[in-house]
C-alpha positions in Angstrom: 112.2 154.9 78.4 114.6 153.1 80.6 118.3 154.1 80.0 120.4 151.5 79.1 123.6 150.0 80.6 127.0 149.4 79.1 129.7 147.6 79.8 132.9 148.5 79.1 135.9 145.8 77.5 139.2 146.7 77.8 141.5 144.6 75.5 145.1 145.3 75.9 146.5 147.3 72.8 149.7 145.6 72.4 150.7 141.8 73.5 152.8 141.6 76.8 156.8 141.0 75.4 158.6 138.0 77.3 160.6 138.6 79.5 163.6 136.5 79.3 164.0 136.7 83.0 160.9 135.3 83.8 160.7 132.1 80.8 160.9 129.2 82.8 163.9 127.1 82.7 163.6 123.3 80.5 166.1 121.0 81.7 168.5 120.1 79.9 168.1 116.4 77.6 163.9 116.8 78.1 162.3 116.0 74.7 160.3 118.9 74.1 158.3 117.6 70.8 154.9 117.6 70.8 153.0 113.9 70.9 152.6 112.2 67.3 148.5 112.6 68.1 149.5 116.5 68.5 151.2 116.3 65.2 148.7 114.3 62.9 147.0 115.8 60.3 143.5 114.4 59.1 144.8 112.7 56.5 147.1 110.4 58.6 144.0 110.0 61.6 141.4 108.5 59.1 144.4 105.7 57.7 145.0 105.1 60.8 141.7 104.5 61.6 140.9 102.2 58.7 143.6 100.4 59.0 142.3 99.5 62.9 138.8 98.6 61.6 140.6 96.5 58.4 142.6 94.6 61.1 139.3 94.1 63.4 137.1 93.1 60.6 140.5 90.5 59.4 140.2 88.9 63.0 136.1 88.7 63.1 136.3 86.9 59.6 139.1 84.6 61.0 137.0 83.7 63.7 133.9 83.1 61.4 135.7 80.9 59.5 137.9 78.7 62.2 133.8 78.6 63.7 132.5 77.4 60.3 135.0 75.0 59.7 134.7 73.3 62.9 131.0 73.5 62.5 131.4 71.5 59.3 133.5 68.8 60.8 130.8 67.9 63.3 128.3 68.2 60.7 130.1 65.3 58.7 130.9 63.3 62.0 127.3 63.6 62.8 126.2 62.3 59.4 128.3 59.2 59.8 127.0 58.2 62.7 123.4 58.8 61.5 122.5 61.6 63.4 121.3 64.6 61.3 117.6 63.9 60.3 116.0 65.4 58.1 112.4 64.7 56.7 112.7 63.5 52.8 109.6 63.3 50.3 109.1 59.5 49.4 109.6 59.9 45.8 113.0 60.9 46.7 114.0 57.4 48.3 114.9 54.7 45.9 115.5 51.0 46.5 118.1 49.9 44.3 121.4 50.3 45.4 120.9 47.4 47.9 119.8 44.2 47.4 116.9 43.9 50.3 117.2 40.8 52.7 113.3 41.3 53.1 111.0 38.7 51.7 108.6 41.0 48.7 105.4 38.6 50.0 103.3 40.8 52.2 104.4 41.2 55.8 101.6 40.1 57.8 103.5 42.3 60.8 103.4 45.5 58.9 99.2 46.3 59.5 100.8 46.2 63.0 103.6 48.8 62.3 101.2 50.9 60.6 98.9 50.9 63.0 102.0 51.8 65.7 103.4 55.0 63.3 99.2 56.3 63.1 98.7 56.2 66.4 102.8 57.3 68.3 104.9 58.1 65.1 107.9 57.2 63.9 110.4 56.3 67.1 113.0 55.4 65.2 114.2 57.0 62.0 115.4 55.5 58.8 118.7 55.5 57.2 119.9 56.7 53.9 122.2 58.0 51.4 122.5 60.9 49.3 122.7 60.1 45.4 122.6 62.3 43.2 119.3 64.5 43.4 117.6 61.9 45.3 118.5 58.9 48.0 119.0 55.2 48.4 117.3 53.6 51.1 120.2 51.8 53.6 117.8 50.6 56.9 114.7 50.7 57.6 112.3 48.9 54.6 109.5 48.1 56.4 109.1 51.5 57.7 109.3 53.3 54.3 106.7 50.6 53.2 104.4 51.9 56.1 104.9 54.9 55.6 103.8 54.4 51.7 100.5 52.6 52.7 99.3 55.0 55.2 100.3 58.1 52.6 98.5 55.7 49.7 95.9 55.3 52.3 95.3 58.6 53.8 96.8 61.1 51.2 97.8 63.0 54.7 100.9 65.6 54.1 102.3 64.1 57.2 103.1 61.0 55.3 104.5 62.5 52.3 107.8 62.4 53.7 109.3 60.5 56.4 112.3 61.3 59.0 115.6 59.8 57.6 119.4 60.1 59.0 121.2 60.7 56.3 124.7 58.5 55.9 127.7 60.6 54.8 128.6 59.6 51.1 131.6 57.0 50.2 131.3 54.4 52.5 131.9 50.8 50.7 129.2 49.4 49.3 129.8 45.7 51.8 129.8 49.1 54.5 126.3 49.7 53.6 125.2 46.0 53.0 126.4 45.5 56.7 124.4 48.3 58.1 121.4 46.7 56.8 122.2 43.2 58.0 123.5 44.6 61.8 120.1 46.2 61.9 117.6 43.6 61.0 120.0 40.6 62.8 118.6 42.5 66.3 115.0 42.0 65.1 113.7 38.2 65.9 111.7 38.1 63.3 114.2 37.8 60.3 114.1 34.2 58.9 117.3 32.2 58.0 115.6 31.8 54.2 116.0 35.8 54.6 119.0 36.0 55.1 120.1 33.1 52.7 118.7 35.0 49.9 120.3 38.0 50.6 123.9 36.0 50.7 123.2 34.7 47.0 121.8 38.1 46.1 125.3 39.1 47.7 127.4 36.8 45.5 125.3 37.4 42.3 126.6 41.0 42.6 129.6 42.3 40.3 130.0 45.4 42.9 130.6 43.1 45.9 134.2 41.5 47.1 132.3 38.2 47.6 133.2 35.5 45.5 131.3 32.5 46.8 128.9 31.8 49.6 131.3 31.4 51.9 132.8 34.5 51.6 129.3 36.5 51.3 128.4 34.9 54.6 131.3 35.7 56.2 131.0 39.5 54.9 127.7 39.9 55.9 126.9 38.1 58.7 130.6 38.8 60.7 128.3 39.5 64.1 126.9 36.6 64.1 128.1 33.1 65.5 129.6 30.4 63.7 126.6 27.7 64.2 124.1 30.8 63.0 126.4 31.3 60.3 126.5 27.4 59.6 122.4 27.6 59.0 122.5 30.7 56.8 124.6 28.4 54.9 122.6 25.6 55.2 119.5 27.3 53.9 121.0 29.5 51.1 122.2 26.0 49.9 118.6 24.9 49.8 117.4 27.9 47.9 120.0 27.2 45.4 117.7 24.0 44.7 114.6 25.2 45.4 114.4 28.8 45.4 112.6 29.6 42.2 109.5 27.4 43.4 109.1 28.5 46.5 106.6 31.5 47.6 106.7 31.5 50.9 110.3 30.2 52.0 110.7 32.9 54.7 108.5 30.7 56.2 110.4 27.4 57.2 111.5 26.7 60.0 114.8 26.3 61.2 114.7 22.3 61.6 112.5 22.0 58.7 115.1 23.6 56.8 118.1 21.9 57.7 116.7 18.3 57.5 115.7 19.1 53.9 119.0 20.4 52.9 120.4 17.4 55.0 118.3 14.9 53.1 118.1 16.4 49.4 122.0 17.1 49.4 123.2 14.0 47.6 119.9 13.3 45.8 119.3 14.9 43.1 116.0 12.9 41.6 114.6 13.9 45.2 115.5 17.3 44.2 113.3 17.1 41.3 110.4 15.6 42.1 110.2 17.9 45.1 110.0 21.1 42.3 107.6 19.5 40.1 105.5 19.0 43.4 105.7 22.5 43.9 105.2 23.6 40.5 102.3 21.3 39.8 100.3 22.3 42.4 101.4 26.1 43.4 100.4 26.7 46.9 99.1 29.8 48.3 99.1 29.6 51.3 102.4 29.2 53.8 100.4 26.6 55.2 99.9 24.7 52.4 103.5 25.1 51.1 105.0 23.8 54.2 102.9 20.8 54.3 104.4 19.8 51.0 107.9 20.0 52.1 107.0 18.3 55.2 105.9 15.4 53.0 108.8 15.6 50.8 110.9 14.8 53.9 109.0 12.5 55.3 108.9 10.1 51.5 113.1 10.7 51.8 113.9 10.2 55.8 115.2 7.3 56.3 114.1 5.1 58.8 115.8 5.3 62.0 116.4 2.2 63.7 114.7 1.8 66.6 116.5 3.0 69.9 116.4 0.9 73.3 113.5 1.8 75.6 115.2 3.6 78.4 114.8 2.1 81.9 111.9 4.3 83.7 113.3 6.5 86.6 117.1 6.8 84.6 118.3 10.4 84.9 121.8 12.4 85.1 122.6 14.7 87.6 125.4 17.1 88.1 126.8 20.6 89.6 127.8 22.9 87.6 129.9 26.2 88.3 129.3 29.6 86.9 129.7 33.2 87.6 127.2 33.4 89.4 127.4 30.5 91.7 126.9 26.7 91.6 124.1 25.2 89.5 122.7 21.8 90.2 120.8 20.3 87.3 118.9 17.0 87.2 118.2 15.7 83.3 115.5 12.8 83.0 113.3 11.8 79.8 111.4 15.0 78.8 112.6 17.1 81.1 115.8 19.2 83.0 115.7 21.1 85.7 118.1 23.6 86.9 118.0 25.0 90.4 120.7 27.9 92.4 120.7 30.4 94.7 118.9 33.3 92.5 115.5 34.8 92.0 114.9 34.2 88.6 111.9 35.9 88.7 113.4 39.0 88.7 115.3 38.7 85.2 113.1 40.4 82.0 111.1 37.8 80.3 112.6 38.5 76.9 116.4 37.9 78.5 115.1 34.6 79.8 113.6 33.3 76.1 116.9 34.2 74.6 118.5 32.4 77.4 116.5 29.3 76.8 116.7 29.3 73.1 120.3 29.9 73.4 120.5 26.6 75.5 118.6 24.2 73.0 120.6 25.4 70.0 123.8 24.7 71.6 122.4 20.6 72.8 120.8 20.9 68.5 124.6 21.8 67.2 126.3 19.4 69.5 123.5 16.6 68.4 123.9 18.2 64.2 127.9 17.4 64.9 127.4 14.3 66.1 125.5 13.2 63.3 
């Protein structure tokens, strides 16, 4: 058995004494006290410490709020211009609140639009507004109608519900009304007999400011020109006559329509025989309903006296100076031309229609004044 080995500790039996000699010297006026962290008890540590973390959390929740606040601002300037989209069941979307300035006949453009939302989707989302539980439609009636038929048709989820901006709450109800018209006025297809009916529907309404047609064309049709104001006049005039008898009056033509407000204004017996007309034999076609009002005209026109047969080869010709250079234009019987240094062909097809049509309703308003 191997011995073991032990180690001795010596631990001194009494504490060395100081020696006052060898205390070192403090100068004099040097704070001796011990730091406040020295001095703490654990009490006074952990209120410390909360308090930090209280005064941390304080700052974090300011932070989350100033972020939630600002988040909410954009949230409502977003909605007013349209821009948060959401998807919304169909059931949810009423009709009501607006009168539309959409004919109820069948749109024979719509198979068209349905056809475009099967096959790419919606592009373009429509607009409403939040009441109550539900919403009221604001833009956008023919593509909720599509989106009806091809749900009624199909029964597919995807067309249960249909991508809507949603339009912040309390703007005026002539706000709304002009959304509606702003939208559809960029659209070439909307008739003047459209928008006619929608300026009586307009009038007829205790919630509007409108007091008579010329104030509800005014309201509603503000971005428009005068002359285009002038026809929506012109036309809602008509309907005021014959409106109730006629099932296809988005139909008329411009011309059409003003020669028979022209013609039936002062005549009243006119007036009447033209609704019995309709009434006794109800077309059902547009067709058919056109050619009666085309005969109705024709049985009140007068007869124009007959103008001087213009000498052959007589023409006008004259320079004309734009922004964009000079313009020489030659005018003969059934025909103008206008010639300039530009390449025409370059402009978009659609800019030069609406160029065109632009120029012949100015010559038809200068020729309407005339008259």
């Amino acid at each position: 058995m191997s011995k073991r080995r032990v180690f001795d500790i010596n631990f001194p039996s009494d504490p060395p004494k100081p020696d006052a000699t060898s205390a070192p010297t403090v100068p004099a006026g040097t704070d001796v006290t011990p730091p406040l962290e020295t001095r703490r008890g654990p009490m006074a540590t952990a209120i410390s410490e909360n308090a930090d973390a209280l005064r941390v959390r304080a700052d974090a929740e300011q932070k989350i709020r100033a972020e939630n606040d600002r988040l909410a601002h954009e949230f409502v300037r977003l909605k007013k211009l349209g821009l948060v989209v959401d998807r919304i069941s169909l059931d949810l979307i009423q009709t009501s609140k607006l009168t539309r300035d959409r004919s109820q006949t069948r749109d024979p453009e719509l198979d068209e639009l349905i056809a475009s939302i099967r096959t790419l989707g919606l592009s373009n989302p429509i607009r409403v507004e939040q009441d109550g539980d539900g919403y009221q439609l604001v833009q956008g009636f023919r593509r909720l109608s599509a989106y009806r038929a091809l749900y009624a048709e199909t029964g597919d989820d995807l067309y249960a519900s249909i991508p809507a901006g949603l339009v912040a709450q309390g703007e005026t109800l002539q706000g709304l009304y002009r959304r509606m018209v702003d939208e559809n006025l960029v659209r070439r297809d909307i008739s003047f007999a459209e928008m006619a009916q929608l300026a009586l529907s307009y009038v007829q309404d205790d919630a509007t400011e409108a007091g008579t047609l010329e104030q509800a064309v005014s309201m509603l049709y503000a971005s428009t020109g005068r002359q285009k104001r002038s026809y929506v006049r012109h036309f809602a005039e008509l309907l005021e006559w014959l409106g109730a008898d006629l099932r296809f009056a988005e139909m008329i033509p411009r011309a059409l329509g003003l020669d028979l407000k022209k013609r039936l204004a002062d005549d009243g017996q006119q007036q009447a025989a033209l609704r019995r007309r309709l009434q006794q034999e109800q077309p059902q076609t547009a067709e058919q309903e056109l050619a009666i009002l085309r005969a109705a005209l024709e049985r009140v026109t007068p007869r124009a006296p007959k103008s001087p047969a213009r000498v052959d080869g007589a023409k006008t010709t004259l320079r004309c100076t734009v922004p964009a250079g000079t313009v020489r234009c030659l005018a003969r019987n059934g025909r103008i031309e206008m010639a300039m240094e530009k390449d025409f062909s370059t402009i978009d097809q659609r800019r030069l229609e609406g160029a065109i049509a632009a120029f012949f309703e100015v010559l038809d308003s200068e020729t309407e004044d005339d008259t």
